[in-house]
C-alpha positions as CSV (number, residue, x, y, z in Angstrom):
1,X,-1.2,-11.9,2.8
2,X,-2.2,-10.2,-0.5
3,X,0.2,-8.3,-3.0
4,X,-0.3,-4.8,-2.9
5,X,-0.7,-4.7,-6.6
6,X,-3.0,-7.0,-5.8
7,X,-4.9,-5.1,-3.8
8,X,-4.9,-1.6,-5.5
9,X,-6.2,-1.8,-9.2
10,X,-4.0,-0.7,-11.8
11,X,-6.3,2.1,-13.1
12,X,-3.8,3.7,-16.0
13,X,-2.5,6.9,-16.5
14,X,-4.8,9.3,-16.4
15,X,-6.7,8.2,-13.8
16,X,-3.6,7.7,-11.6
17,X,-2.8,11.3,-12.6
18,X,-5.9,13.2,-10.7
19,X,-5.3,11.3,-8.1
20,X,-2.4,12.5,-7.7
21,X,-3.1,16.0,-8.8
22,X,-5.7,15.8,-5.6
23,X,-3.5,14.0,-3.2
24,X,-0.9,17.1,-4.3
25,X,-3.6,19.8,-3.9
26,X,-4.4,18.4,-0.9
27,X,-0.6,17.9,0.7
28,X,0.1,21.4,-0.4
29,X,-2.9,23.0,1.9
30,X,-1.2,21.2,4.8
31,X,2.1,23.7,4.5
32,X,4.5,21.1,4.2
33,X,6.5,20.6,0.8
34,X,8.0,17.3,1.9
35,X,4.5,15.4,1.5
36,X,5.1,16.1,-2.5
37,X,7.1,12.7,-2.1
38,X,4.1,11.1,-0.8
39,X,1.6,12.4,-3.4
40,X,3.6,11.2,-5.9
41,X,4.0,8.0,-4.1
42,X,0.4,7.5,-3.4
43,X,-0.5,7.8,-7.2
44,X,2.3,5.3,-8.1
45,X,0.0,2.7,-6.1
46,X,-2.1,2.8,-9.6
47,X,0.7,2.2,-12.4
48,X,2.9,-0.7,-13.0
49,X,6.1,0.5,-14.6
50,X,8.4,2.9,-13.0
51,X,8.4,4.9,-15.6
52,X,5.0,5.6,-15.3
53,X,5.3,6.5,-12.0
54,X,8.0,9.0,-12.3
55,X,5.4,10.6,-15.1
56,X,1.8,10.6,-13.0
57,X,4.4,12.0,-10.2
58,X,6.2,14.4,-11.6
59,X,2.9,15.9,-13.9
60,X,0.7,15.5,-11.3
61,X,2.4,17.2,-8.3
62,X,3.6,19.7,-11.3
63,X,0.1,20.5,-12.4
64,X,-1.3,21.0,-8.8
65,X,1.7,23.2,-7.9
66,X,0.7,25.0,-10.7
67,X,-3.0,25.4,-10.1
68,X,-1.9,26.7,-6.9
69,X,0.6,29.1,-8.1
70,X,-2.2,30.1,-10.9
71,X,-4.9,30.7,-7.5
72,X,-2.0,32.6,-5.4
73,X,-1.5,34.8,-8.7
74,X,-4.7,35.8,-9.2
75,X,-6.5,36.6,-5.5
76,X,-3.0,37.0,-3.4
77,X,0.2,39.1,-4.3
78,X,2.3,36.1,-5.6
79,X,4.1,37.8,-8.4
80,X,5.1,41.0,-6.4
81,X,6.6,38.5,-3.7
82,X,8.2,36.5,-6.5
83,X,9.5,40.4,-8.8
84,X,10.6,41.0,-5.0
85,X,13.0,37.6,-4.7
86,X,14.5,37.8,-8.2
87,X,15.4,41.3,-8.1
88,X,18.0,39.8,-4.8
89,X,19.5,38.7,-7.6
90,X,19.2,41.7,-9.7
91,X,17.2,40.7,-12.3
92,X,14.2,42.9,-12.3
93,X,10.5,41.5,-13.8
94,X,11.2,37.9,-14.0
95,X,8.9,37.0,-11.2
96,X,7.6,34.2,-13.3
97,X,10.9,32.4,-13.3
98,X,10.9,31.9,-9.1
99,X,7.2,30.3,-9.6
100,X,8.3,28.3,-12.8
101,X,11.3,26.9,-11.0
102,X,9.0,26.6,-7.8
103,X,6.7,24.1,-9.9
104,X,9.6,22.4,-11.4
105,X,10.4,21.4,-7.9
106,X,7.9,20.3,-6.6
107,X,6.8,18.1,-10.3
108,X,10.4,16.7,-9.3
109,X,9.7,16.2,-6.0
110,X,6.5,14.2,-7.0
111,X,8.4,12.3,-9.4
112,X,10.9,11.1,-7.4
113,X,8.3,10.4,-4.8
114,X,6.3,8.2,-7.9
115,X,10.0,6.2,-8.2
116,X,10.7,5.9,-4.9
117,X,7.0,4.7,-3.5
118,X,6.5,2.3,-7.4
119,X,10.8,0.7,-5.7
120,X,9.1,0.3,-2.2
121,X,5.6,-1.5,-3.6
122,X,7.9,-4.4,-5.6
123,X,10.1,-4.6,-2.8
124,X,7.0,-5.3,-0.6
125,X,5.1,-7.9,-3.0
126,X,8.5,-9.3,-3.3
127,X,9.1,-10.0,0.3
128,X,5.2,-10.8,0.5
129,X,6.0,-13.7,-2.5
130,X,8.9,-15.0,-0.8
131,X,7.1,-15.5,2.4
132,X,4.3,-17.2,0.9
133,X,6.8,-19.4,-1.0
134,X,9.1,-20.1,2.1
135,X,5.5,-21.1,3.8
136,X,4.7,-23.3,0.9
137,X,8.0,-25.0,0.8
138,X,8.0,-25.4,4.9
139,X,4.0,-26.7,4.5
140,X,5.0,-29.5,1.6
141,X,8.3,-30.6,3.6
142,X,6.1,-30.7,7.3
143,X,3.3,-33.3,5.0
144,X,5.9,-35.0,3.4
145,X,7.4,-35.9,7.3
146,X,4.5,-36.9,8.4
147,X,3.7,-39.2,5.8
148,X,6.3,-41.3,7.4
149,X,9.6,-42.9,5.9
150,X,9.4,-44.2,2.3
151,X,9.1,-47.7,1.3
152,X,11.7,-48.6,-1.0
């Protein structure tokens, strides 16, 4: 069985960062905010470093979020909902502040998602590796027995 890194090419940043920016796009149409983790986690299939991972998840779930914010602001009544939720809290006119702090959690949700899928693809190649090399061990000691005792 193949690696997964073996399989998926490691494309760099940007490109890893539309995909994720679509994959995000596309999760967020769906309604459900928990499949941030897995668009971040889907464009961490495309970088090696965790680092990396965190950063194509975080921007990329961050910059759909915000393309969606920036569509919801300009055809729907986003900031009148979001004046409407700050001013619960008495401070009137800082609509923007409920969508920024909307975008920063979802860019975090995406980045964590980027750690957390990067962890599980190494953990997976890792267990894939040890396999083959348990396999490989087990294959040379089954040819060695067969060859029969030694002649000393």
């Amino acid at each position: 069985m193949k690696k997964i890194d073996e399989i998926m090419p490691s494309l760099g940043f940007l490109p890893a960062l539309i995909i994720t920016i679509v994959f995000g796009i596309v999760f967020q149409l769906t309604g459900d905010w928990k499949m941030m983790l897995i668009a971040g986690a889907l464009g961490a299939l495309f970088v090696r470093r965790i680092r990396k991972a965190f950063l194509v998840g975080f921007l990329g779930v961050g910059i759909a979020w915000g393309l969606l914010f920036v569509y919801l602001v300009l055809t729907a009544q986003a900031m009148d909902v979001a004046n409407f939720f700050i001013a619960l809290l008495g401070l009137e006119g800082l609509g923007a502040v409920v969508i920024i702090i909307s975008v920063l959690i979802g860019a975090l949700l995406g980045g964590f998602g980027g750690i957390l899928g990067r962890a599980l693809y190494e953990l997976i190649d890792e267990i894939i590796s040890s396999r083959r090399g348990e396999a490989a061990q087990s294959s040379a000691a089954a040819s060695k027995s067969s060859e029969g005792p030694s002649k000393e």
